[in-house]
Each structure stands twice: as structure tokens, then as C-alpha cells.
SEROKOL-578530 format. One line per field, with one value per residue (C-alpha): residue in one letter; residue number from 1; x, y, z. Coordinates in Angstrom, 3 decimals, m for minus. Layout:
BEGIN
lumtor	c(A  ...)
drenba	c(NUM  ...)
px	c(X  ...)
py	c(Y  ...)
pz	c(Z  ...)
***
This chain:
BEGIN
lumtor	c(X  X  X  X  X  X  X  X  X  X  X  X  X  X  X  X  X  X  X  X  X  X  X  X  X  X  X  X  X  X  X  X  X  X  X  X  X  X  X  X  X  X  X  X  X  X  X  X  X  X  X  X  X  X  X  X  X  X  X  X  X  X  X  X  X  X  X  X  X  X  X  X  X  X  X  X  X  X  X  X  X  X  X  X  X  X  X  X  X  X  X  X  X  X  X  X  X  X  X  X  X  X  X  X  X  X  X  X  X  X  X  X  X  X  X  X  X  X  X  X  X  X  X  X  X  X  X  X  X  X  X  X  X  X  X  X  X  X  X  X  X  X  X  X  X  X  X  X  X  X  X  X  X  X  X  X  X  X  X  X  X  X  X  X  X  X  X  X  X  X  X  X  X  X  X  X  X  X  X  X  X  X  X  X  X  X  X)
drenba	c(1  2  3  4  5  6  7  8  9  10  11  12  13  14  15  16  17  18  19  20  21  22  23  24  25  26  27  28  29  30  31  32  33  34  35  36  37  38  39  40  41  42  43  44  45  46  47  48  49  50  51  52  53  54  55  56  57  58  59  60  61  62  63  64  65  66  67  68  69  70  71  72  73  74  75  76  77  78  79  80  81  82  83  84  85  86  87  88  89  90  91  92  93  94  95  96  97  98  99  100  101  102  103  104  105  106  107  108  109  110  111  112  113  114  115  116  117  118  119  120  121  122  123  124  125  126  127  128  129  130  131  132  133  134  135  136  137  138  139  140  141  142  143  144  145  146  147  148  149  150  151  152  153  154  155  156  157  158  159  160  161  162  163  164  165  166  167  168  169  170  171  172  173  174  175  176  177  178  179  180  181  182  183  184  185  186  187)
px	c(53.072  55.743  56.902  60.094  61.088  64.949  65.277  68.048  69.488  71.956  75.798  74.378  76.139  75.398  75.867  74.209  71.085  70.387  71.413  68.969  66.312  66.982  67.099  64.004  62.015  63.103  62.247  58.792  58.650  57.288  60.343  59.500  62.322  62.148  64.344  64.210  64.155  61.679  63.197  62.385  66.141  68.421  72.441  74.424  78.357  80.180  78.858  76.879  74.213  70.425  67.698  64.419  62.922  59.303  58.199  59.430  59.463  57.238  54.774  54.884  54.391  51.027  49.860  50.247  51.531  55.050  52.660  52.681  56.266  57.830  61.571  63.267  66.973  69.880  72.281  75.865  77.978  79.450  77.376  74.398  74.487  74.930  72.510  69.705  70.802  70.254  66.665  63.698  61.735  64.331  64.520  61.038  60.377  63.450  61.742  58.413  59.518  61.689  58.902  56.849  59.246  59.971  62.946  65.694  68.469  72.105  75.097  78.390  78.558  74.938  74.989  77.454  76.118  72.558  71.378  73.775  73.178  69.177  70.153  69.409  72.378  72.363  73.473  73.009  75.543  76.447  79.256  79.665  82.610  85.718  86.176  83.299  82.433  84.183  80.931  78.976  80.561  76.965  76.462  78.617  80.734  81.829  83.827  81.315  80.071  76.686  75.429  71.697  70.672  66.852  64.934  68.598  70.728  74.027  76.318  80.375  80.136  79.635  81.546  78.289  76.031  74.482  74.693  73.090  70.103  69.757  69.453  66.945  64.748  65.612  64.506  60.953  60.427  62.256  65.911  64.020  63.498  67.051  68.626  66.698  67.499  71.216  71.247  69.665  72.016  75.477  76.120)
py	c(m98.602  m98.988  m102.427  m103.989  m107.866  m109.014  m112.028  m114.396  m117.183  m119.821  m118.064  m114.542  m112.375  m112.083  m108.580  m107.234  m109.077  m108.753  m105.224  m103.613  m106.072  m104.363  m100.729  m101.105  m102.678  m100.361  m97.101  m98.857  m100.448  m104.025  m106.234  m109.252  m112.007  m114.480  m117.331  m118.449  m121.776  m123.905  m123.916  m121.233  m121.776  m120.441  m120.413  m117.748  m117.329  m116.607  m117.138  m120.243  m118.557  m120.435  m117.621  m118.389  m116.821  m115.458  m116.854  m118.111  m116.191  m118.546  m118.121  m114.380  m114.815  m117.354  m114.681  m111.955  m110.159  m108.739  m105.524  m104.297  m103.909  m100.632  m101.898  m105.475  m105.646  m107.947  m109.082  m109.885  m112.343  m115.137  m117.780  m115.692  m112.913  m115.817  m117.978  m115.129  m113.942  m117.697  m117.446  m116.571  m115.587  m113.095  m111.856  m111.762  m109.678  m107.454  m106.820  m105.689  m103.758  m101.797  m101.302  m99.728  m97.986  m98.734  m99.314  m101.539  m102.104  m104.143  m104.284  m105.885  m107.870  m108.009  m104.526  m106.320  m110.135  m109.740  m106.166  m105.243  m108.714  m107.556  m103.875  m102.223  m100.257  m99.290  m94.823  m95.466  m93.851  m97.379  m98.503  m102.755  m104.597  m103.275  m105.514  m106.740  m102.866  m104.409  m106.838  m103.985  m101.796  m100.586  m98.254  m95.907  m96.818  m94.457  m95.619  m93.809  m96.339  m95.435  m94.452  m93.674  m92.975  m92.896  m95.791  m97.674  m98.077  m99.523  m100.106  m101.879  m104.543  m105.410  m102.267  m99.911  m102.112  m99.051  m96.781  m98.817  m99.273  m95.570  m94.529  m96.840  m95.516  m92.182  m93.026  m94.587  m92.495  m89.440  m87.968  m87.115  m90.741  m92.068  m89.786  m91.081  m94.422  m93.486  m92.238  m94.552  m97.176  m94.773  m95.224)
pz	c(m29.366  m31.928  m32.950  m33.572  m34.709  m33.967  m36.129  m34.327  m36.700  m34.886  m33.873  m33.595  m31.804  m28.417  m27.124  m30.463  m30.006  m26.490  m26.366  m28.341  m26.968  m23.749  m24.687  m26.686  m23.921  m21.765  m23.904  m24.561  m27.762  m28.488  m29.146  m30.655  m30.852  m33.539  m34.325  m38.084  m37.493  m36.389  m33.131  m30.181  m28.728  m30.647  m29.757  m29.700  m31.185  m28.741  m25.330  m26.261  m24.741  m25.630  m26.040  m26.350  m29.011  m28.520  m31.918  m35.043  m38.504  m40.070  m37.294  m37.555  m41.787  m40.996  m38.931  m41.155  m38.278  m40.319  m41.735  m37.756  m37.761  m37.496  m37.817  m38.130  m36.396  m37.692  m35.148  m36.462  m35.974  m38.230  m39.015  m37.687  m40.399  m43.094  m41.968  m41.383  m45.495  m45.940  m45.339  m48.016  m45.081  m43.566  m47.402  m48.027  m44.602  m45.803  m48.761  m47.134  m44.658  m47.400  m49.623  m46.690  m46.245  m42.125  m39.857  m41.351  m39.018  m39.050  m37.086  m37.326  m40.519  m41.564  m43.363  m45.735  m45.716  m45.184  m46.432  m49.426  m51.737  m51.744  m53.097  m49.558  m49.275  m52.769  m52.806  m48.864  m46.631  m44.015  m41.919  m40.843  m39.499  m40.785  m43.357  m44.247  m46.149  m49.247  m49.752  m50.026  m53.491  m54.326  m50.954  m49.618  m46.372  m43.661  m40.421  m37.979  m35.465  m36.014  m39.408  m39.991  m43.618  m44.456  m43.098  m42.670  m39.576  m39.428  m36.801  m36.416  m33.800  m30.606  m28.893  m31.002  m30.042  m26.911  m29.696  m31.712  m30.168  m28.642  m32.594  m33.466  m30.290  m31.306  m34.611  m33.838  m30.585  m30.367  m29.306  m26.077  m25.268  m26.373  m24.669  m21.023  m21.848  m22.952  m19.556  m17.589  m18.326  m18.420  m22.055)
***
């Protein structure tokens, strides 16, 4: 069963989390959500919505259980992005899971705030907020909603967020499965 960790940081985005939490689920994969505090509840921006994450980073680093993953997802949102590129952990996890070579997905403003100050977007074709693409001269921005370049997907806000999450199934499943889910739920 593939595996997949969304890392939620205080004033994330709701419909960007919790959308490809769903999708995921539903398609089969092992979601993981973990907050990267020491806290399981974690708020969200807009809707002030308290989600209770399934275990924190730090817990997932003293179990050693990051080398499982097959992708890590970055909800948007302002202070979420910031405070997730805030974190050595989220940095140190971005860093492995690039090296390996997996599933590194952002939407909204994280392309920009959390993946293009570690070199991830570097030559990489990506799309973000429009806006936010200017924090991000190194990689190469297009205004597609979804963009999928290598082992990098990227996605503009909360409106992409269905799309978002059918590419990243497609992407560790197959077409055949995004496409049922993309169905199933009328995107």
C-alpha cells in the first residue's frame, strides 16, 4: 500500500488539506496527517477548523517511520506555508524524500514559500498562487492549475485543490484509479 504524510502547520488552508486527505483515502493510499507541532490539534486559516492530526513530525522522525513514505503533501495557506518552511523537521523530511527521489507535493503558496528556498524547484516546470511564482526565480512557472514535473506536483489554490489530489493518485497509483475517484466524487 502506498504511503503518503500531509504535514499541517497552524493557518493551513482548509480545503487543500482535507481535500487530498479524502481523495487519497478513498483511492487507497495510507494518509498520514501530521501536525508539526507538538500539538495533535492543529487550526486551520480560514474556517478555524481544529483537525486532529494522527501524529506529530517529531514522532514520525523517533520512529524512523519518514523512509516508508511514498510522497509528503504541503497544504497552503498563509501562515501555514510559512510556518511549515519554518520547521527543520519539515526541511529535513523535504530533503529525504527528494534525495529518494519520491512524491513531493505543494499547493497554493507552498511551491513558492516552502519548496523553492530548499532548491526544489530548481529547472522544474511549477505553478503556485498567482503571485507568489515571483519567490520562486530558480524554477520555471506556468499558469496551469496542475503542473506535474518529475517527482514534483504543484497546484494554485484552493479552487485545484480536486485536481490536485487526482494527480498525485494518478501519480502513485495509476490514471486508471484517478480517474474512478475523479468520478466518484463529480470532479
Amino acid at each position: 500500500m502506498k504511503k503518503a504524510i500531509v504535514l499541517l502547520a497552524d493557518g493551513f488552508e482548509d480545503v487543500e488539506a482535507i481535500t487530498p486527505i479524502d481523495y487519497l483515502r478513498r483511492a487507497g493510499i495510507d494518509v498520514t496527517i501530521a501536525s508539526i507541532s507538538q500539538s495533535l490539534t492543529v487550526t486551520s486559516r480560514w474556517g478555524g477548523i481544529k483537525v486532529t492530526a494522527d501524529i506529530t513530525l517529531t514522532e514520525i522522525f523517533s520512529k524512523n517511520e519518514q523512509t516508508n513514505l511514498d510522497a509528503v503533501i504541503l497544504p497552503g495557506g498563509m501562515p501555514g506555508a510559512s510556518n511549515l518552511t519554518a520547521s527543520q523537521e519539515v526541511r529535513v523530511l523535504l530533503n529525504e524524500i527528494a534525495s529518494a527521489g519520491k512524491l513531493i507535493c505543494a499547493i497554493c503558496a507552498s511551491p513558492a514559500v516552502i519548496l523553492a528556498p530548499q532548491g526544489l524547484l530548481a529547472g522544474k516546470r511549477f505553478t503556485c498562487y498567482p503571485g507568489m511564482e515571483e519567490k520562486a526565480a530558480d524554477g520555471i512557472w506556468l499558469q496551469d492549475r496542475v503542473v506535474v514535473d518529475g517527482n514534483i506536483i504543484t497546484s494554485r489554490g484552493a479552487g485545484t485543490a480536486g485536481e490536485f489530489a487526482i494527480a498525485i493518485i494518478g501519480k502513485l497509483l495509476d490514471e486508471a484509479a484517478a480517474k474512478k475517484i475523479a468520478e466518484a466524487v463529480l470532479l
